[in-house]
RODO-2510 file (C-alpha; in nm, 4 decimals, decimal comma):
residues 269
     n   res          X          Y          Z
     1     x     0,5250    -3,4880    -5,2686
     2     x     0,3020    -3,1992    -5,2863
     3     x     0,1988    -3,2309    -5,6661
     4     x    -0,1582    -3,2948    -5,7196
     5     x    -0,2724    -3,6536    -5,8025
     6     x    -0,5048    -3,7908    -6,1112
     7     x    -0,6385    -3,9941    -5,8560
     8     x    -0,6910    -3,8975    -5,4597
     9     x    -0,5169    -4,1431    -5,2439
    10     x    -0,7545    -4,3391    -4,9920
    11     x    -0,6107    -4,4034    -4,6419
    12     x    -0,7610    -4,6040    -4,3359
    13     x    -0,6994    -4,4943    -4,0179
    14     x    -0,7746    -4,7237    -3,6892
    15     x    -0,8655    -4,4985    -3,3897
    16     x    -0,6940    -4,6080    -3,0943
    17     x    -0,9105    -4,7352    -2,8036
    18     x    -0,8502    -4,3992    -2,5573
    19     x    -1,0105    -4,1703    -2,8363
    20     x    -1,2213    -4,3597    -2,9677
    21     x    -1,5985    -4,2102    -2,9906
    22     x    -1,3858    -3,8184    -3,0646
    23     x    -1,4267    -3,6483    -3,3657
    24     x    -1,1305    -3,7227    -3,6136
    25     x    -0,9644    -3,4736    -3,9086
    26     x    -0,7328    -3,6328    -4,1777
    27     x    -0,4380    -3,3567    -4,2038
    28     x    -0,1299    -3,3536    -4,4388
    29     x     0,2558    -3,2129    -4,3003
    30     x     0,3296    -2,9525    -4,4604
    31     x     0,7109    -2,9697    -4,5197
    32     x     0,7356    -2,6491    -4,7848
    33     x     0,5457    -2,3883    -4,5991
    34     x     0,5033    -2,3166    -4,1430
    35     x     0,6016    -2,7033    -4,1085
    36     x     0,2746    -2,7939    -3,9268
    37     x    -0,0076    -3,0118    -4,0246
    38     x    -0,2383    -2,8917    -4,2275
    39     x    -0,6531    -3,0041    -4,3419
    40     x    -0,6202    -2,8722    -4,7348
    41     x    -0,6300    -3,1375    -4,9949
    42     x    -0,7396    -3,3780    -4,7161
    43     x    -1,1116    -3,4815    -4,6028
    44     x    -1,2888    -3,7205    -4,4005
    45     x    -1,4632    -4,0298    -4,6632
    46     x    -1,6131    -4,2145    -4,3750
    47     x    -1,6008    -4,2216    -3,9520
    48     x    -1,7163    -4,4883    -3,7541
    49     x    -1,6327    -4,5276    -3,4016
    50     x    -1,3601    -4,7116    -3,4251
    51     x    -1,2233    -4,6128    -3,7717
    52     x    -1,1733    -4,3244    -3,9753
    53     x    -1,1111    -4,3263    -4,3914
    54     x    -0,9557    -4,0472    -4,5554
    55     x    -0,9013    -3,8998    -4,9207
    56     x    -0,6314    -3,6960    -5,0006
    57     x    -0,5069    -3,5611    -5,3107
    58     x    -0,1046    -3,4907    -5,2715
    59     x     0,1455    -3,7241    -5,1454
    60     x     0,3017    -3,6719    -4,7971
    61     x     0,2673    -3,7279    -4,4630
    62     x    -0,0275    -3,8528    -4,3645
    63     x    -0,1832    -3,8098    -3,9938
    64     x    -0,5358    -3,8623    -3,8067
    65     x    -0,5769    -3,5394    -3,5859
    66     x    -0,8376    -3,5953    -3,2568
    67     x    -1,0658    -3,2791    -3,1409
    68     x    -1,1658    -3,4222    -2,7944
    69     x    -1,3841    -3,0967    -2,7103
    70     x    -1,6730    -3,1678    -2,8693
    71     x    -1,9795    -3,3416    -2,7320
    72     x    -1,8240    -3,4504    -2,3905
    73     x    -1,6320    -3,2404    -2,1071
    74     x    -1,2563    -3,2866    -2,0506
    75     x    -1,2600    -3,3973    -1,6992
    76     x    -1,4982    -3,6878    -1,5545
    77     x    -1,7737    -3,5607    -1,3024
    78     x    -1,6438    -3,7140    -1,0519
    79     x    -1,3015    -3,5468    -1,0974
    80     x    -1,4803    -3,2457    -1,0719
    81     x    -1,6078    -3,3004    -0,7338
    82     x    -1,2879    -3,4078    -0,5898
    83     x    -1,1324    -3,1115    -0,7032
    84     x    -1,4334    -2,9156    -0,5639
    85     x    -1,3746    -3,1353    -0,2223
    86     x    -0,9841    -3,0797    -0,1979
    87     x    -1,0019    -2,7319    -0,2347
    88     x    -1,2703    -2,6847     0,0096
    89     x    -1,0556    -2,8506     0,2911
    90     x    -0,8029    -2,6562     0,2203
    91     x    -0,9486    -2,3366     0,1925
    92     x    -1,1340    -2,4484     0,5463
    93     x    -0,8069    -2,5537     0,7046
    94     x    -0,6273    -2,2465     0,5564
    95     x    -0,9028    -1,9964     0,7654
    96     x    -0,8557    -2,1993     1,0444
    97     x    -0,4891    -2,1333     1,0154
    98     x    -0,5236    -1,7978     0,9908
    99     x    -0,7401    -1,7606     1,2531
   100     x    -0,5693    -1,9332     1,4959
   101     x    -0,2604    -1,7269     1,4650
   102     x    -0,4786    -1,4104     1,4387
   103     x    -0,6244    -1,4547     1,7582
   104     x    -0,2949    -1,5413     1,9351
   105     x    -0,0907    -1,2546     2,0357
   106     x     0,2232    -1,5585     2,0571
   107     x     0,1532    -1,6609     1,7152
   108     x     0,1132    -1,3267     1,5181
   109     x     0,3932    -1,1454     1,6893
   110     x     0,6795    -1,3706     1,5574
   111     x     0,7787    -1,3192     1,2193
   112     x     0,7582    -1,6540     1,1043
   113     x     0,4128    -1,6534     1,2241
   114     x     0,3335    -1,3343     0,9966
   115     x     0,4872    -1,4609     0,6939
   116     x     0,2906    -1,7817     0,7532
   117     x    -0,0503    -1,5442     0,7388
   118     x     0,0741    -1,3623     0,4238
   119     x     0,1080    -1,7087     0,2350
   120     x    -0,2144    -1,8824     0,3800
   121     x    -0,3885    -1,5977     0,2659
   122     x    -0,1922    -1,6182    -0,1176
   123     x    -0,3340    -1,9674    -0,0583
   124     x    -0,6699    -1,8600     0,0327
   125     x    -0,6854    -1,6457    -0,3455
   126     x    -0,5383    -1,9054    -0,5255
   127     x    -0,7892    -2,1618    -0,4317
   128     x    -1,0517    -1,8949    -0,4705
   129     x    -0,9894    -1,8191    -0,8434
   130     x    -0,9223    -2,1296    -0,9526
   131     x    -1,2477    -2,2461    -0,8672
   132     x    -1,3709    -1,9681    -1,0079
   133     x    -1,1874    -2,0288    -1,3283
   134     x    -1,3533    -2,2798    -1,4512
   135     x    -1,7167    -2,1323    -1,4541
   136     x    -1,6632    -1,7306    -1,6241
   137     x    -1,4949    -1,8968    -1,9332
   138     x    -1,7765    -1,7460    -2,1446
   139     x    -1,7362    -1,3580    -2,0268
   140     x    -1,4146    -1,2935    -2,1966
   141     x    -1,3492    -0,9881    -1,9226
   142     x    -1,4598    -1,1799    -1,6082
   143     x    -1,2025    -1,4307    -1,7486
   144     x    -0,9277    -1,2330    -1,7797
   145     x    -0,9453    -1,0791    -1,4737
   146     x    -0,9501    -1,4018    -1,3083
   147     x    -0,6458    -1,5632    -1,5157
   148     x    -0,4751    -1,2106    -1,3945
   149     x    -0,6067    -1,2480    -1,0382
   150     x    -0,4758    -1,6218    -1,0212
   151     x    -0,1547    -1,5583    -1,2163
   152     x    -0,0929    -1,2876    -0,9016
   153     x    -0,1882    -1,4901    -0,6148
   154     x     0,0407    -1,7803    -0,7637
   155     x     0,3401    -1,5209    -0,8011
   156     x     0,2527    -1,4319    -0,4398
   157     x     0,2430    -1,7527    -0,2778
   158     x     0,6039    -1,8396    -0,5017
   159     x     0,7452    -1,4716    -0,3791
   160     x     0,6148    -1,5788    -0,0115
   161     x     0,8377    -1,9156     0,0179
   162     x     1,1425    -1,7100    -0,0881
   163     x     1,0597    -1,4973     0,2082
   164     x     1,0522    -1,7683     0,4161
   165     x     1,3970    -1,8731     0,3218
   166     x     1,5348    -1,5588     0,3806
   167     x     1,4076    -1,5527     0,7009
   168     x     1,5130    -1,8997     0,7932
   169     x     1,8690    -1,8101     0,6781
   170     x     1,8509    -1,4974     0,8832
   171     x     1,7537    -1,6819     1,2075
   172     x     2,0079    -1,9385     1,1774
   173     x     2,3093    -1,8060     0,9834
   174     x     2,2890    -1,4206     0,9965
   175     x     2,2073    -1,4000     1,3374
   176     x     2,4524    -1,6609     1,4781
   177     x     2,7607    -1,5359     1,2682
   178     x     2,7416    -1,1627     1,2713
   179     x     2,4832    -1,0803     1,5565
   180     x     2,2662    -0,8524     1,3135
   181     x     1,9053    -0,8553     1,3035
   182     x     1,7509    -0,6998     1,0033
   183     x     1,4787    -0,4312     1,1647
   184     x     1,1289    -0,4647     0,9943
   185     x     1,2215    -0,7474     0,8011
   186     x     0,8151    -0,8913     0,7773
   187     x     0,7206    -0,5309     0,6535
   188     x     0,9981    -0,5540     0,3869
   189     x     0,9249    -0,8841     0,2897
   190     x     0,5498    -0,8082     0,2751
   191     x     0,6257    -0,5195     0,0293
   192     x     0,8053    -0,7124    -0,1664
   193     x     0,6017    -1,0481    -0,2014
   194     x     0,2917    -0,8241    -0,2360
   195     x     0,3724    -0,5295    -0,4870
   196     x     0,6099    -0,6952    -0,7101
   197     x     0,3546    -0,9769    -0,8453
   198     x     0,1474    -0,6597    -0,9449
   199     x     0,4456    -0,5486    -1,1843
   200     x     0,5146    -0,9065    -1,3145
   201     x     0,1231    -0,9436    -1,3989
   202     x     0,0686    -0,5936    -1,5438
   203     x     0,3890    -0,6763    -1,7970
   204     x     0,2516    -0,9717    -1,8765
   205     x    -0,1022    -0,8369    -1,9692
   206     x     0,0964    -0,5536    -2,1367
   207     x     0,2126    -0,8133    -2,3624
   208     x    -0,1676    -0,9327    -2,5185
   209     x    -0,5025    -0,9070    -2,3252
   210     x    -0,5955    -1,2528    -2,5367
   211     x    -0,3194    -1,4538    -2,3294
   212     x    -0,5840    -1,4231    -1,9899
   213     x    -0,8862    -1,5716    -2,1743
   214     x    -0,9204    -1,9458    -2,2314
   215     x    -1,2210    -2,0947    -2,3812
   216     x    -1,1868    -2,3937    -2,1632
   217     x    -1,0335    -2,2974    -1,8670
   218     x    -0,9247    -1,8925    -1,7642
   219     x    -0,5257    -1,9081    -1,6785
   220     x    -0,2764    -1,7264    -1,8493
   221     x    -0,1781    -1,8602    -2,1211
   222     x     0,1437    -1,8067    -2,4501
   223     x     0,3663    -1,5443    -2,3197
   224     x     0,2228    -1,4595    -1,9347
   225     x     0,2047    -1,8662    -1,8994
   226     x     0,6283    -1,9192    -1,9745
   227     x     0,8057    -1,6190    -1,9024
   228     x     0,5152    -1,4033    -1,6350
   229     x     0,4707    -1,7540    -1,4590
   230     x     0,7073    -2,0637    -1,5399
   231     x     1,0072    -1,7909    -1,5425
   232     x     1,0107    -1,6458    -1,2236
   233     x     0,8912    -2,0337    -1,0160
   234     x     1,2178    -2,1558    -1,1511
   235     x     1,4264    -1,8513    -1,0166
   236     x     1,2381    -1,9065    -0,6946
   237     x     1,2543    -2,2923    -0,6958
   238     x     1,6437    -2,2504    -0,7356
   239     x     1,6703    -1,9860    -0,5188
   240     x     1,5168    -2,1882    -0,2393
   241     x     1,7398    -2,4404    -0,3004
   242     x     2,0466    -2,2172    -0,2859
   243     x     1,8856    -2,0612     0,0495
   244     x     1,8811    -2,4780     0,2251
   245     x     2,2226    -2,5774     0,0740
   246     x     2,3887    -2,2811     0,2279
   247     x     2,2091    -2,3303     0,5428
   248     x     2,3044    -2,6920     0,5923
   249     x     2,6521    -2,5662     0,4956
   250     x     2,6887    -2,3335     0,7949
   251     x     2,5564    -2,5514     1,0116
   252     x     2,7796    -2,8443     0,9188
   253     x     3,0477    -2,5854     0,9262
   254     x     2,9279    -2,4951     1,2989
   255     x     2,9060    -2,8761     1,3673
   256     x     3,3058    -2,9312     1,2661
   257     x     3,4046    -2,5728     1,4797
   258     x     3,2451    -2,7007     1,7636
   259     x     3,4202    -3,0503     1,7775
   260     x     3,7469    -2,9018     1,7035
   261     x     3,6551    -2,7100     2,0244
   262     x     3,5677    -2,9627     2,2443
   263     x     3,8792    -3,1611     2,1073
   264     x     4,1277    -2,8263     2,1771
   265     x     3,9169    -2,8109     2,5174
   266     x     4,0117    -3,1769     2,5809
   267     x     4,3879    -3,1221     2,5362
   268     x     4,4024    -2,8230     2,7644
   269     x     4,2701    -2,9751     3,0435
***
């Protein structure tokens, strides 16, 4: 391993069916240096669509690598317009949403109903940018403003289903057990799901413009991606779940006080 040979070693690869027609690289792993594979002392002999022969001149691990970029797109066309068709029903049924509960005094006086505006219209810039996304890939700074645009309006929507919770617990916990009604709550919570995305996204770009431009496709990407994106969902997700569990827990609590009640009301009478 890793001394060179008199003679370079020949090795056929078979492509498998689901690449086959891609453009193929013979790599060596590298076990001494990074431990990843790696295209010196390797090169392609022959390629055929449905084979690929290889020359090396060390001993090692042998692998075929697959660049699917080239040539043809990643997604089918008619993926494409499905996507195109999905999120132009929702964005329609999302203004229609809004709308509704704009023009109803009802509707856009109760809190739920104003929280339910603030993450229809998260919804509305999601949708927006990632459509978006996928056609400014080759203006580096349009692109990173639109991974940074979409990495914000997904924080938003995420920071709007916590407030949600918060406000379910409120209605049927907080309310029910101590009386108390927390005074501009939507205002707060607005604040909140609005401003602090801003922070979460400018750390993120803080940490390498490069992470919000994608040759393929602009998202964030590296750092932003796990710990500006993936992070904070899974606080959220949990946090959610924390929010229902102790909801169905008060209520099952209130479920048991209540038959103990009738039961005490039973044996008085």
């Amino acid at each position: 391993f890793g001394e060179t040979l008199q003679e370079n070693v020949i090795l056929n690869f078979q492509k498998l069916s689901s690449v086959c027609g891609s453009t193929c690289s013979c790599a060596n792993y590298d076990t001494t240096g990074a431990g990843q594979w790696t295209r010196e002392n390797c090169r392609v002999v022959s390629e055929s669509d449905d084979n690929c022969r290889c020359e090396c001149s060390q001993l090692g691990h042998f692998g075929l690598l697959f660049d699917l970029s080239p040539g043809t797109p990643l997604s089918p066309p008619a993926l494409a317009i499905i996507t195109y068709i999905g999120a132009g029903v929702s964005i329609t049924c999302l203004i229609i949403t809004v709308g509704t509960y704009c023009a109803s005094k009802k509707l856009r006086s109760s809190e739920h109903g104003q929280l339910l505006v603030n993450l229809c219209v998260a919804l509305l810039g999601l949708y927006i940018t990632f459509l978006i996304g996928g056609h400014v890939t080759s203006v580096p700074t349009l692109c990173g403003v639109v991974s940074a645009l979409l990495h914000y309006f997904i924080l938003v929507f995420f920071a709007s289903s916590a407030a949600e919770a918060v406000l379910l617990y409120s209605k049927l916990v907080t309310i029910h057990v101590t009386g108390l009604h927390m005074p501009y709550f939507v205002a707060k919570a607005a604040l909140v799901v609005w401003v602090t995305p801003v922070i979460v996204v400018a750390v993120s770009a803080g940490a390498g413009y490069e992470y919000y431009t994608n040759p393929f496709y602009c998202r964030p990407t590296e750092f932003p991606f796990w710990f500006g994106l993936v992070l904070p969902f899974v606080i959220i997700y949990f946090f959610n779940w924390l929010i229902f569990v102790l909801i169905m827990w008060s209520l099952a609590r209130k479920r048991l006080q209540s038959k103990d009640n009738v039961k005490e009301l039973t044996r008085a009478a």
